[in-house]
C-alpha positions in Angstrom: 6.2 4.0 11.9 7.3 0.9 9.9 10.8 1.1 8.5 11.6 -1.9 5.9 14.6 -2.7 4.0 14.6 -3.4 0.2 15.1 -7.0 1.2 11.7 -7.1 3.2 9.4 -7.0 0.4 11.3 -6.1 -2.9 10.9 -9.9 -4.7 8.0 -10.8 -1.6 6.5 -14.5 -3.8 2.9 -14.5 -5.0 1.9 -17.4 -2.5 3.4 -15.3 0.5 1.9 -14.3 3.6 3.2 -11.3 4.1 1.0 -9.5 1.7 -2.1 -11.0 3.5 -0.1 -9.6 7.0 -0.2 -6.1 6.0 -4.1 -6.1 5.2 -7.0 -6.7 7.1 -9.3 -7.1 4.1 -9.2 -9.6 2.0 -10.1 -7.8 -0.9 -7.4 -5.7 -0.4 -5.0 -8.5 0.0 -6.6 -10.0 -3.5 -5.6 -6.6 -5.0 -2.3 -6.4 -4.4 -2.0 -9.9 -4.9 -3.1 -8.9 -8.6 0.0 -6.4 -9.2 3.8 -7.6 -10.2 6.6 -8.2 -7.2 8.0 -4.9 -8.6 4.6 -2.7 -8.3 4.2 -4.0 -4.7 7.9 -3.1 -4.3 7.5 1.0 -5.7 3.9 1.5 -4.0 5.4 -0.1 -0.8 8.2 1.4 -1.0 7.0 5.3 -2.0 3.6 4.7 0.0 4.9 3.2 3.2 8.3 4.0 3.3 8.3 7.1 1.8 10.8 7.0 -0.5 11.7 9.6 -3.3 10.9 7.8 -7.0 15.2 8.3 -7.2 15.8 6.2 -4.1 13.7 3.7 -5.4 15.3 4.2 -9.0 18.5 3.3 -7.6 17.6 0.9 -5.7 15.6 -1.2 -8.8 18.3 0.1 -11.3 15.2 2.3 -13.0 15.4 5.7 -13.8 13.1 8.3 -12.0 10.9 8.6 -14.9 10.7 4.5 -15.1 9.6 4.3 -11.2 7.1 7.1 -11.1 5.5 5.2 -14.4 5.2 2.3 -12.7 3.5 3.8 -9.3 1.5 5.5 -10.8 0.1 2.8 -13.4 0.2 0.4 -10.4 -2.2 3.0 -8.3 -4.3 3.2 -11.5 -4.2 -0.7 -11.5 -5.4 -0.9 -7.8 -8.1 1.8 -7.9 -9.7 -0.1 -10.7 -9.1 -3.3 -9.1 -11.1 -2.0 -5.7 -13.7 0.1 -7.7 -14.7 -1.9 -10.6 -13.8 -5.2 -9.7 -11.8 -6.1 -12.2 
């Protein structure tokens, strides 16, 4: 089980190489290289953390509604991204 803190990833740079660190494909890396610092912190956050969209609301000062938007356009975002190429 990985356990992070907000701090570990919430604003994680573009140019960083912890993004790269968590993914053994390259592609995959490009992908979520493609999304905001605040996508990568909601899907990282609900995905790998397993954090309620309130928890994250809270911590992101964004209201349930607001963070389960943004996962969900950010999965959309990925899924197209891996599939299509785009």
């Amino acid at each position: 089980e990985i356990i992070m803190e907000f701090e570990d990833f919430a604003l994680i740079p573009d140019n960083s190489d912890f993004v790269a660190d968590l993914c053994e494909s390259d592609f995959l890396t490009y992908a979520l290289m493609q999304i905001s610092e605040r996508e990568r912190y909601v899907l990282f956050a609900r995905a790998i953390e397993e954090k309620r969209f309130e928890e994250i609301g809270d911590e992101i000062g964004v209201k349930y509604k607001g963070v389960a938007a943004i996962y969900y356009r950010t999965t959309e975002k990925l899924r197209n991204i891996l599939l299509k190429g785009e």
